[in-house]
C-alpha positions as CSV (number, residue, x, y, z in Angstrom):
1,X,52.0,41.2,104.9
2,X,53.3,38.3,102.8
3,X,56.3,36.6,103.5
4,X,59.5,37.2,101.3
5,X,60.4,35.0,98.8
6,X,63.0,32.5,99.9
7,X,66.5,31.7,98.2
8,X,68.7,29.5,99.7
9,X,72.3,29.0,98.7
10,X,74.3,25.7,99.6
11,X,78.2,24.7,99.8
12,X,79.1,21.3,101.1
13,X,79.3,20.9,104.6
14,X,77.8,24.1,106.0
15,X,74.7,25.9,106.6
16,X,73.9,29.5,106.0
17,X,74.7,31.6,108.5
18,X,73.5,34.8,107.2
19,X,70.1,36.2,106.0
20,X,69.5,39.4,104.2
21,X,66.1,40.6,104.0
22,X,64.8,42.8,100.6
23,X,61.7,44.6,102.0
24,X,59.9,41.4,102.7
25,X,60.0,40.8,99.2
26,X,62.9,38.5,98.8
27,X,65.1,36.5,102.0
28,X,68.6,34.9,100.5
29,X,70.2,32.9,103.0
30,X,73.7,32.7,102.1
31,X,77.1,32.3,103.9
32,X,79.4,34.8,105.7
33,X,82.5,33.1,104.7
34,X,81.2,33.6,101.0
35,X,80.2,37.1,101.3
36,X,83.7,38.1,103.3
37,X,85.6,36.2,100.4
38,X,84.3,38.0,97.4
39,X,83.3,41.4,98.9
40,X,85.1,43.9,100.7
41,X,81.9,45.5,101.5
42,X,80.3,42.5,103.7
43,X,84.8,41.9,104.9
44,X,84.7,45.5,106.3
45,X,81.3,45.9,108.0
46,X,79.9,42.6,108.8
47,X,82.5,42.4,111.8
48,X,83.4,45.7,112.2
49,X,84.0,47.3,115.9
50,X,80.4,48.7,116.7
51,X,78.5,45.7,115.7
52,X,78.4,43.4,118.7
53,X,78.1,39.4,118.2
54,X,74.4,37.9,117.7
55,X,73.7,35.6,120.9
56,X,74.0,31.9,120.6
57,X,70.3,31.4,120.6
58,X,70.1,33.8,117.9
59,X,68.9,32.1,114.3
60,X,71.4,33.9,112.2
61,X,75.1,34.6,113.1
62,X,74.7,37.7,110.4
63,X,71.0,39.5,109.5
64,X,70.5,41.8,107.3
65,X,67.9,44.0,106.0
66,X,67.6,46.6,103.2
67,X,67.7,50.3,104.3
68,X,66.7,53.2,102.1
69,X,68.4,56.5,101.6
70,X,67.0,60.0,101.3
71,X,67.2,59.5,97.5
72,X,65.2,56.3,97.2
73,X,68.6,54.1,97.0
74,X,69.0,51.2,99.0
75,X,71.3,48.8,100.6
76,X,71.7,46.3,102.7
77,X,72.8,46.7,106.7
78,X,72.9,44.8,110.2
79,X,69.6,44.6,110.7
80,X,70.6,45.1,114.7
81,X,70.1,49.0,115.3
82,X,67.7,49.5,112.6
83,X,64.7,47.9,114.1
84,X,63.8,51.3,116.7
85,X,64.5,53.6,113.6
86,X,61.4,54.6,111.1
87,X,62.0,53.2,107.5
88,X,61.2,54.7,104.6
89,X,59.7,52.7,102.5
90,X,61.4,51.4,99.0
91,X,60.2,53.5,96.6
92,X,62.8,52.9,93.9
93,X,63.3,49.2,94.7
94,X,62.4,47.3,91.4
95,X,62.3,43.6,89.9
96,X,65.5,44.8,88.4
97,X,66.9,46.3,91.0
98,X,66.4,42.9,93.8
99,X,67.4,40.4,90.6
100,X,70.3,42.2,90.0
101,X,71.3,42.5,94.0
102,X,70.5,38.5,93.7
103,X,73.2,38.3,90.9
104,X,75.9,39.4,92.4
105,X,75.5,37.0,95.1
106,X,75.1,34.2,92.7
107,X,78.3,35.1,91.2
108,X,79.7,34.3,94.3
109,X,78.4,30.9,94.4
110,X,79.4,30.1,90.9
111,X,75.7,30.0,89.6
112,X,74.6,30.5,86.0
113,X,71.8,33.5,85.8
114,X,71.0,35.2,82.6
115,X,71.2,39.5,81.9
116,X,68.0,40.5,80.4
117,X,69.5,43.8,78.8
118,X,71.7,46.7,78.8
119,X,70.3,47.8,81.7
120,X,70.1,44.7,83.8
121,X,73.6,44.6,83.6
122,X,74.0,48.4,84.2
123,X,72.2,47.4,87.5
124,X,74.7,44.8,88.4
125,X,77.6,46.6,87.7
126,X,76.6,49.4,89.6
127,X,75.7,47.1,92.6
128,X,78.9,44.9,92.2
129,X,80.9,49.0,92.4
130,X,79.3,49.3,95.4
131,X,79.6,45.7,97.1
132,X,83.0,46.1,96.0
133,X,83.1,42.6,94.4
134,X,83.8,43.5,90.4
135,X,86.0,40.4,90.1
136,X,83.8,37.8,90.9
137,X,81.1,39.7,88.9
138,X,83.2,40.3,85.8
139,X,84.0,36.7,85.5
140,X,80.8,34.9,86.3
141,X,80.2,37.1,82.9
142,X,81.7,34.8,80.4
143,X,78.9,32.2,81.2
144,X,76.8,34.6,81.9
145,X,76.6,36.2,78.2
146,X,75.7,32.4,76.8
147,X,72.5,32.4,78.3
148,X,71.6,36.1,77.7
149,X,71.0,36.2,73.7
150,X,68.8,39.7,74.4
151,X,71.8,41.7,75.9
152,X,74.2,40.1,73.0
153,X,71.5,41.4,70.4
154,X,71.3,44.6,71.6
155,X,75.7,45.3,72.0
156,X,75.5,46.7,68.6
157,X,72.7,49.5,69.6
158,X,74.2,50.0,73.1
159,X,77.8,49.9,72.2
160,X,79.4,53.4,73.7
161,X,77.5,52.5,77.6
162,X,78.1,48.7,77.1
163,X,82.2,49.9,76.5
164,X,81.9,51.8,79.6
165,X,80.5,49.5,81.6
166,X,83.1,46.8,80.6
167,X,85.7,48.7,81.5
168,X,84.2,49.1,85.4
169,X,84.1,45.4,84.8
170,X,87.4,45.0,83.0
171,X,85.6,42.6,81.1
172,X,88.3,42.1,78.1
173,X,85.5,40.3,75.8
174,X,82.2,43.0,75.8
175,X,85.1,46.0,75.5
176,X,87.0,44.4,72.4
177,X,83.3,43.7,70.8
178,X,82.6,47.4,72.1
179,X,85.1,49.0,70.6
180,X,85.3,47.1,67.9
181,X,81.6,48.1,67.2
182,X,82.7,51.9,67.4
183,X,86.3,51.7,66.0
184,X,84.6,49.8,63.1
185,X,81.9,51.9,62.2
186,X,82.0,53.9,59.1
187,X,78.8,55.0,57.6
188,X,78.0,57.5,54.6
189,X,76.9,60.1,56.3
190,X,79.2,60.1,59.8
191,X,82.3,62.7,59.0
192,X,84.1,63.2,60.9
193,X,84.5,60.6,63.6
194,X,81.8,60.7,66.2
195,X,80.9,59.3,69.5
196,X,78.8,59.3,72.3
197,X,81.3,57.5,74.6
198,X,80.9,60.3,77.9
199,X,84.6,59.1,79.0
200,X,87.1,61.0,77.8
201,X,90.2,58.9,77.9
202,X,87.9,56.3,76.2
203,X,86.9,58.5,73.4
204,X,89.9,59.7,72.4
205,X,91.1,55.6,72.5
206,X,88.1,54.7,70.1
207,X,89.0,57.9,67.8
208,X,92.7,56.6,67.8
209,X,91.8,53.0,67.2
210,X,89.0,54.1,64.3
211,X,92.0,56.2,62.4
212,X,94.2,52.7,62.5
213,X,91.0,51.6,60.5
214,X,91.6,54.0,57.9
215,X,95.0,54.1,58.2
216,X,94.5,50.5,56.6
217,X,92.3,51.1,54.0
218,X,94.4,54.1,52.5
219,X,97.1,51.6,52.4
220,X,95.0,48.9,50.7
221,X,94.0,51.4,47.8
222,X,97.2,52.7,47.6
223,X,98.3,48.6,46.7
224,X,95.9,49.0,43.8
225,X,97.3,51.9,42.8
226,X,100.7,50.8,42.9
227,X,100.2,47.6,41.6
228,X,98.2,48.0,38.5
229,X,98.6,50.4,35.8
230,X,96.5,53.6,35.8
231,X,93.7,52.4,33.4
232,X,92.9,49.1,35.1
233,X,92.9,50.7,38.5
234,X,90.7,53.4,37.9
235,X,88.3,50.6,36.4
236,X,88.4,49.0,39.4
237,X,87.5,51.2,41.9
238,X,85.5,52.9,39.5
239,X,83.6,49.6,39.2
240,X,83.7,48.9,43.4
241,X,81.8,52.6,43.6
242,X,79.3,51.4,41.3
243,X,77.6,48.3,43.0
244,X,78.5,49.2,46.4
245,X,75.7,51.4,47.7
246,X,77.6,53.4,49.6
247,X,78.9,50.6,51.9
248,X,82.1,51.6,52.9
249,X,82.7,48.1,53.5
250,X,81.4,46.6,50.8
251,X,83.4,48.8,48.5
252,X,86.2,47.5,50.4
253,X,85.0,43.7,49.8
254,X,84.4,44.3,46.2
255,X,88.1,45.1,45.9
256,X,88.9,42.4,48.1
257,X,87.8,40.0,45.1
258,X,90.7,41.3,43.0
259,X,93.3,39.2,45.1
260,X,95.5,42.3,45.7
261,X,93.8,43.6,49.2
262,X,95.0,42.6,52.9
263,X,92.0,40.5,54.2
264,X,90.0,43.5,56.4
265,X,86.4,41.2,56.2
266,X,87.7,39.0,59.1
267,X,85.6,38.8,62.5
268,X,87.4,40.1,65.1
269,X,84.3,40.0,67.6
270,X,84.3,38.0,70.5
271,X,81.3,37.3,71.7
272,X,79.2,37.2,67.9
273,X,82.0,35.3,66.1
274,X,78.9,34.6,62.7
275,X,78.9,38.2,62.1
276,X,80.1,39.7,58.7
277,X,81.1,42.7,57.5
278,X,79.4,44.7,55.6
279,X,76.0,42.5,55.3
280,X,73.0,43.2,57.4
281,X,72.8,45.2,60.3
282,X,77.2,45.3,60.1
283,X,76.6,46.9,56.7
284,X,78.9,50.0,57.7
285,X,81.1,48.3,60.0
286,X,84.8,47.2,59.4
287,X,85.3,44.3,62.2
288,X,89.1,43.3,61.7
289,X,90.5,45.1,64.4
290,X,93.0,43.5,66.5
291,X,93.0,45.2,69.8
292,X,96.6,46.0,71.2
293,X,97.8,45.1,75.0
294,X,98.1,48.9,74.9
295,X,94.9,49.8,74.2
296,X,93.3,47.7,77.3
297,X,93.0,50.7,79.6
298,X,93.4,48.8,82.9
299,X,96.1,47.0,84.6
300,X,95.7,43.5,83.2
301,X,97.5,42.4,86.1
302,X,95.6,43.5,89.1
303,X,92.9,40.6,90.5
304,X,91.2,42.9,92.5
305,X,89.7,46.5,91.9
């Protein structure tokens, strides 16, 4: 059998203490005082009352190995106890999957790793719910998304899982862009609103937030309407209708050049700030909203979750 890939992970003045084992396909040897700081998983059962202490001529203070459910799930465990017990074997354990399981623990560490897609960081999130260390996670993502132009590319196609995600994570950034995305979007042929956001309290936020979209842009025509006289404003949205294409937005830009209209082209995305709307693939989407401290469905002032 082939040895497992080695990681090791180093802070100043101390050694690792712990290995964990991934089906002899990957060893990290990492830190207990690390892995107790950042997740309440490894606080609560690394020391707990039926574990009894390694001996002083054992290697590691802490090893652990991967066990696999009935399900084909894993996760890791004291490897003391499991050695006498017959282990299925990893069926469901992917690249993904042991990456993923490595990212979390670099977030710990403060190292930069990249997210290959939607659902690499699906795979994270769900591992960083269930290490019970969403905190560090969600902020190793702002340096994180840098280096990952793939999952950035694909926020647009991905929007209503990505918003989910980011609010497991409580990521502020990916939901604005997220909802901004869905709030935003107004295409020809979509009436009414729709969604595929499974959440309920967050569908109903995205279908309150997209009516404060048009909410706006009744208001902006009703400026023209107000302020010009009925021939010159029927020109000029007769004119916008014309060379538009049925871009909602660019209809909206086109009476933007008239000087009258509040400014709705701005970019209020955080994490694509040389996107514009109505041109390219944001033909149909409206990206001035300003997200509310009311529309952030966590508590903003919890640090730990």
């Amino acid at each position: 059998m082939p040895s497992p890939e080695v990681v090791t992970f180093y802070i100043p003045g101390q050694e690792p203490d712990t290995r964990i084992t991934i089906f002899q396909l990957k060893e990290l040897r990492v830190h207990s005082s690390i892995l107790k700081l950042y997740s309440a998983y490894f606080r609560k059962f690394m020391d707990s009352p039926d574990k009894e202490s390694a001996p002083p001529s054992a290697m590691w203070k802490y090893d652990w190995t991967g066990k696999v459910e009935q399900d084909g799930s894993w996760y890791v465990v004291d490897r003391r106890g499991q050695e006498s017990k017959k282990q299925r074997g990893a069926t469901s354990c992917s690249d993904l999957d042991i990456m993923a399981f490595e990212n979390i623990i670099m977030s710990m560490y403060q190292k930069p790793y990249e997210i290959t897609s939607t659902a690499h960081l699906q795979e994270i999130t769900a591992l960083a719910d269930f290490y019970r260390c969403l905190p560090v996670v969600s902020n190793s993502l702002y340096s994180a998304f840098f280096r990952s132009p793939k999952l950035l590319a694909n926020i647009k196609d991905h929007r209503e899982l990505l918003l989910e995600l980011s609010c497991k994570l409580r990521h502020r950034e990916l939901f604005n862009d997220c909802l901004v995305l869905i709030s935003g979007y107004w295409p020809p042929d979509q009436l009414p609103f729709k969604t595929k956001i499974e959440d309920k309290r967050l569908a109903r936020l995205a279908e309150n937030v997209h009516n404060r979209v048009g909410a706006v842009l009744a208001r902006s025509i009703q400026n023209i309407l107000v302020n010009k006289s009925a021939p010159d404003a029927g020109k000029l949205l007769n004119a916008a209708v014309s060379v538009t294409r049925g871009s909602l937005v660019q209809y909206h830009k086109f009476l933007l050049l008239s000087d009258i209209m509040k400014d709705i082209t701005k970019n209020k995305l955080k994490l694509n700030t040389s996107a514009v709307a109505g041109e390219g693939e944001y033909i149909h989407n409206f990206l001035f909203i300003e997200l509310e401290e009311e529309d952030i469905p966590w508590d903003t002032t919890e640090t730990d979750w």
